[in-house]
N, C-alpha and C positions, 0 to 999 in steps of 0.2 A: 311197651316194655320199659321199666323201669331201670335205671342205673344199677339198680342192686342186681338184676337178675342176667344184667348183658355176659358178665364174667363167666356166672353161674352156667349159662347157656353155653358158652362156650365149653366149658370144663366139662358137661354132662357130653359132651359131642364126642370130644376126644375121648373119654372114656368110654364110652359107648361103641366108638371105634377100634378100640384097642380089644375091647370083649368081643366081638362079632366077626372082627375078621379073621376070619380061620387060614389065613394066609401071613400073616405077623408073628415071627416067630417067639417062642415060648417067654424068653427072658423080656423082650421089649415092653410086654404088657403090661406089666405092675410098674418098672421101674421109669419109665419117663414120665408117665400121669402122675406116681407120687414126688417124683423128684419138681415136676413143673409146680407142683399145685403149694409147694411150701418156697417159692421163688418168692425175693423180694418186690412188692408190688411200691410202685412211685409212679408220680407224675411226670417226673420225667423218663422218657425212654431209656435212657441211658445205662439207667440203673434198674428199671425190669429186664431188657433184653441182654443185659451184660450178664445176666447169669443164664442164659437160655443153654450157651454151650459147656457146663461143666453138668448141666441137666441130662443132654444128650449123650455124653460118651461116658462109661461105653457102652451104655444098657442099649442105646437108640443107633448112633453110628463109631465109627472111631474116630471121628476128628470132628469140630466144627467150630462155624465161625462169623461171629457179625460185627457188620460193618455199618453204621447208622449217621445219619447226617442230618440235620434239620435247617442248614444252610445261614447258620448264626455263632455257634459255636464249632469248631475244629470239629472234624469229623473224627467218628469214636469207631474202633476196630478192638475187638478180643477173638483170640482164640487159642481154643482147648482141644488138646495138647500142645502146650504153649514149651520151646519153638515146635511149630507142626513138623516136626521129622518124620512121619510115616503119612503125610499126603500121599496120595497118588498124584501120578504126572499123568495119569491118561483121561481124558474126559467123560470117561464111561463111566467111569466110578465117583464123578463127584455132581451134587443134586445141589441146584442155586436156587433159592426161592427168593424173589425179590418182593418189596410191599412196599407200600405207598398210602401214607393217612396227612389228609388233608385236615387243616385249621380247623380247629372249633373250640369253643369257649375260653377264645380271648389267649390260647396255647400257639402255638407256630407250629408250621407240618412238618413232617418225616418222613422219610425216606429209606430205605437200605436194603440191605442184601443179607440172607442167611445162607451160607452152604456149608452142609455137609458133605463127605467122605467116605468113602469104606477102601479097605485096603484088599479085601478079597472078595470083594464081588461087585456088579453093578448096582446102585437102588433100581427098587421098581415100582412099579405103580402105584401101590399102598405106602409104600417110603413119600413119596412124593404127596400122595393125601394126608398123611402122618403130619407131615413141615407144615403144609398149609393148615389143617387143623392148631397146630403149637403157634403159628404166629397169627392167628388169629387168637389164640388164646392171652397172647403177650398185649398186642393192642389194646384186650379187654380191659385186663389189667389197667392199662396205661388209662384208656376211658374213664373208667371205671374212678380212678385216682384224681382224675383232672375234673372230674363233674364234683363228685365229694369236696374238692378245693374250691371251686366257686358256690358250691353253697354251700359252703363253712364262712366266706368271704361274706356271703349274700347275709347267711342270719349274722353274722358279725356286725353288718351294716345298717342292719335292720333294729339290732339293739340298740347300737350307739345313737338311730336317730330316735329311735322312743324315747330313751334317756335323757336326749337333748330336749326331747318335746315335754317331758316332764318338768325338768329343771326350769327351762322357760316358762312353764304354768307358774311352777313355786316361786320363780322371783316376780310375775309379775303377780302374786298376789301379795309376796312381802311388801313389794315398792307400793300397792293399794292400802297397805296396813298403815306402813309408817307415814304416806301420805296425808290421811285420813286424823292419827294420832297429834304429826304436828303441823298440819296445814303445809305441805311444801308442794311444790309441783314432784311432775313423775322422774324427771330428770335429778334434781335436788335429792329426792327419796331415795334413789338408785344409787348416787355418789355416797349418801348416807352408807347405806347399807354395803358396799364395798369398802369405806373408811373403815367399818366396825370390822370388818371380814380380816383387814391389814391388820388392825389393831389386838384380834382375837388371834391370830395366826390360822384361820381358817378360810375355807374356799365361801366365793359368794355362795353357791348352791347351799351349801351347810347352813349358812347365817339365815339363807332365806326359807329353810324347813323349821329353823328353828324358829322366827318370828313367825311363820304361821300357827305351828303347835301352840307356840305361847299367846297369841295375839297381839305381843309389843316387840319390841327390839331388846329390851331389857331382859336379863338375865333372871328365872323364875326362883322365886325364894330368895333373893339374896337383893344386892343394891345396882342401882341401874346404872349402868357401864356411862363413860365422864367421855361425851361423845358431841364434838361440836356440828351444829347444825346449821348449815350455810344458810349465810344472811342474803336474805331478801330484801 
């Protein structure tokens, strides 16, 4: 299973479940799936599950709320309807779904609690498959974001050392050129071609594309740049 499809999978589950059970009632259906699926996704939790609870109320419950900690930064609490003035106080009516995602790629784990509320009834069974579906959903997201970042990381890394490995080819064939043109060792060549690079106001990689192109150090068409060459 690929990164791209963990989210996907998730999202097709929850919907899936919202269509089929004939026990969820009418309004829940459309509006938590379309509300979850336009949530902000990040790498960090903070900021996907920070919107979970303006998702759920009121389509899903009437209140909710999470609480997340990854045991590095302050621990992070929202909740909707903020202040929660219509909790209930009885434990019949309020559904704690807690989760637990351990390290992976180079990210730190998490931890936390989501619970929902209702004020005229208890949740029930599908309520409680419902939560579990949504924060399985939220993780994806979070996966989903932190794998994408390490290999944005990874081809970022991967350019800079091609790049490097090119640049290194070009200078060491500049410093064969200008060695070759005025007898100097590879060291002498190198300094040259740095001096010139000060002198032109450009980077050595530049100086050394360009005396490859041209085959000299000198400036094509025009007169050859007034460049001392260390004595031997």
């Amino acid at each position: 299973m690929t990164a791209d499809t963990a989210p996907a999978i998730a999202q097709a589950n929850l919907a899936a479940f919202f269509r089929h059970r004939a026990d969820v009632p009418a309004p829940c259906r459309a509006s938590p799936i379309s509300l979850l699926t336009r949530l902000r996704r990040s790498d960090d939790p903070v900021v996907t599950f920070g919107g979970l609870p303006a998702a759920c109320v009121p389509g899903f419950a009437d209140g909710c709320q999470v609480e997340l900690s990854d045991g590095v930064e302050p621990p992070f609490r929202i909740t909707h309807p903020e202040p929660a003035t219509a909790r209930p106080t009885g434990s019949d009516q309020v559904l704690a779904t807690p989760f637990l995602v351990m390290s992976q790629a180079g990210y730190p784990s998490y931890a936390g609690v989501v619970t929902h509320w209702w004020t005229g009834r208890a949740p029930a069974e599908s309520d409680a498959a419902i939560v579990d579906l949504m924060v399985k959903l939220m993780v994806a997201f979070v996966d989903h974001e932190r794998l994408m970042a390490v290999v944005a990381r990874a081809e970022d890394r991967a350019a800079t050392l091609a790049l490097e490995a090119i640049s290194g080819r070009t200078i060491s064939i500049a410093t064969g050129i200008v060695m070759h043109q005025n007898g100097l060792a590879a060291d002498d060549a190198e300094d040259l071609l740095r001096q010139h690079a000060r002198m032109t106001g450009r980077g050595l990689h530049q100086v050394a594309a360009s005396v490859v192109r041209s085959g000299s150090l000198g400036v094509s068409g025009g007169p050859r740049e007034d460049i001392s060459i260390p004595w031997k």
